[in-house]
C-alpha positions as CSV (number, residue, x, y, z in Angstrom):
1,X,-19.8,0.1,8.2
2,X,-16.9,-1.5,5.8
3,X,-15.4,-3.9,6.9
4,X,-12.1,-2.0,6.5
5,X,-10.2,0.4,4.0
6,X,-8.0,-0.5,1.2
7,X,-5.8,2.4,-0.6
8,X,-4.8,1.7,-4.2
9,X,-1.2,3.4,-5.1
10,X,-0.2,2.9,-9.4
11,X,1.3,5.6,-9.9
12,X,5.4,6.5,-9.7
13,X,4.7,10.2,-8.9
14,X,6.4,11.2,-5.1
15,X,3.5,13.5,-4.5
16,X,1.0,10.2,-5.1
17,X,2.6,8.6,-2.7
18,X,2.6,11.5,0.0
19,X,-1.0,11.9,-1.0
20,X,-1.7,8.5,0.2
21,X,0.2,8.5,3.3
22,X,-1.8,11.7,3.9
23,X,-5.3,9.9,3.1
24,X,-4.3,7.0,5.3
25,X,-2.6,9.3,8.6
26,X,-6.0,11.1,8.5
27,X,-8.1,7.6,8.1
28,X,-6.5,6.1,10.9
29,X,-6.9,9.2,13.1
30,X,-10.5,9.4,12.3
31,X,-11.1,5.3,12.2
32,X,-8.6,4.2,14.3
33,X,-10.0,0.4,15.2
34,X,-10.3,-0.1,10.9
35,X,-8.2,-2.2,9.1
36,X,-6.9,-0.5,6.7
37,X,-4.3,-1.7,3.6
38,X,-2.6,0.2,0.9
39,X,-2.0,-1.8,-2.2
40,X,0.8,-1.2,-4.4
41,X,1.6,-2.1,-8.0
42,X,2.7,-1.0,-12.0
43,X,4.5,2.4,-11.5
44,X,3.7,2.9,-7.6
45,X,6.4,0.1,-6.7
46,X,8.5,2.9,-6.5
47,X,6.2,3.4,-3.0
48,X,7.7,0.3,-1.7
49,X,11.4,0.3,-2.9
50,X,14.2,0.7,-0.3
51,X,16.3,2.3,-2.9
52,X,13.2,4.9,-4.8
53,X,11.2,5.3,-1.9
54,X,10.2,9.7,-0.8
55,X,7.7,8.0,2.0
56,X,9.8,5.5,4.2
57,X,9.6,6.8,7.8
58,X,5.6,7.2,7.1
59,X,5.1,4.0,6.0
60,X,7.3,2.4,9.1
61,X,4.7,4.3,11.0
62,X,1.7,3.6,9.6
63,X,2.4,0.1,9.6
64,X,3.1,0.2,13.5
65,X,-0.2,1.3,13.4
66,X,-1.3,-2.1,12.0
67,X,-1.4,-0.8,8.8
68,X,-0.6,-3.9,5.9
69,X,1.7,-2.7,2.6
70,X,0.9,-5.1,0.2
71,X,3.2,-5.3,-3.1
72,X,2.3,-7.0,-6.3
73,X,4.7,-10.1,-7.0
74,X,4.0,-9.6,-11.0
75,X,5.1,-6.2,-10.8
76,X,8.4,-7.0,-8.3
77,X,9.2,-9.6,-11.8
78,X,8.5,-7.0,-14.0
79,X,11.1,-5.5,-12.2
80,X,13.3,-7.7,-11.7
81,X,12.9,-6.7,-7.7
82,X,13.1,-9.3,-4.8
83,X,11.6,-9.0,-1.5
84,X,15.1,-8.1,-0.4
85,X,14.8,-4.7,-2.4
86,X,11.4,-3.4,-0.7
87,X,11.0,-1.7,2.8
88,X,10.9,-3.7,5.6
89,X,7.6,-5.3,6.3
90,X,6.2,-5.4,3.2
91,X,3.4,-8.1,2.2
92,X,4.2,-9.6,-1.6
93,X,0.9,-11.1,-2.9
94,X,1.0,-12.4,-6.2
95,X,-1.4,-9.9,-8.0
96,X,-2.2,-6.2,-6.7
97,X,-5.1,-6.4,-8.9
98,X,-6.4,-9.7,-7.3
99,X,-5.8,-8.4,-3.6
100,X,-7.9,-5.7,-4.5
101,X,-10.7,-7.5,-5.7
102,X,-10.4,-10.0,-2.7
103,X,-10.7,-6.9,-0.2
104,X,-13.6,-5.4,-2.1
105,X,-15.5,-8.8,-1.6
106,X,-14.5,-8.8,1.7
107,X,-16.3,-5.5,2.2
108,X,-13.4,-3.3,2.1
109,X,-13.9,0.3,0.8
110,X,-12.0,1.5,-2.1
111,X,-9.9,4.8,-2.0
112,X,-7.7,5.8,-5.1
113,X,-5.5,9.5,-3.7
């Protein structure tokens, strides 16, 4: 079995973003001991932006759930965003692309909604 799951979001479109809370409500449900991780970066910051945002309460909840929100630091400059400007609990990293990497090393499986 992976060692846990790790969802990649890129994309600005609101219905992306409710696909992947979808994909990760039913992945917790059905693997509920798995870590699991959604990376977010280019376009998808939108995800992770107090003020863009479609998918806040199901993030909040899925990350009581133990679920880590990790945000790309180069895309945040891009931006010109500060931690300040994401929903609360959010993990910056300094490259999505790198986190992604490191959790497929790590044994992680890779899910793109």
């Amino acid at each position: 079995m992976a060692q846990g799951v790790v969802f990649h979001v890129n994309e600005a479109a609101p219905e992306k973003h409710r696909m992947a809370v979808r994909n990760l409500e039913n992945a917790k449900k059905g693997l509920p001991e798995q870590p699991m991780e959604i990376v977010i970066n280019g376009p998808g910051l939108s995800m992770a932006a107090a003020g863009t945002s479609t998918v806040v309460e199901e993030i909040a909840a899925l990350q009581k759930q133990g679920v880590i929100v990790a945000v790309c630091r180069q895309t945040m400059k891009q931006h010109n965003m500060e931690e300040q400007d994401l929903l609360p609990g959010m993990l910056v990293v300094p490259s999505g692309v790198v986190r992604l990497i490191e959790r497929q090393q790590d044994g992680y499986s890779y899910i793109k909604p």
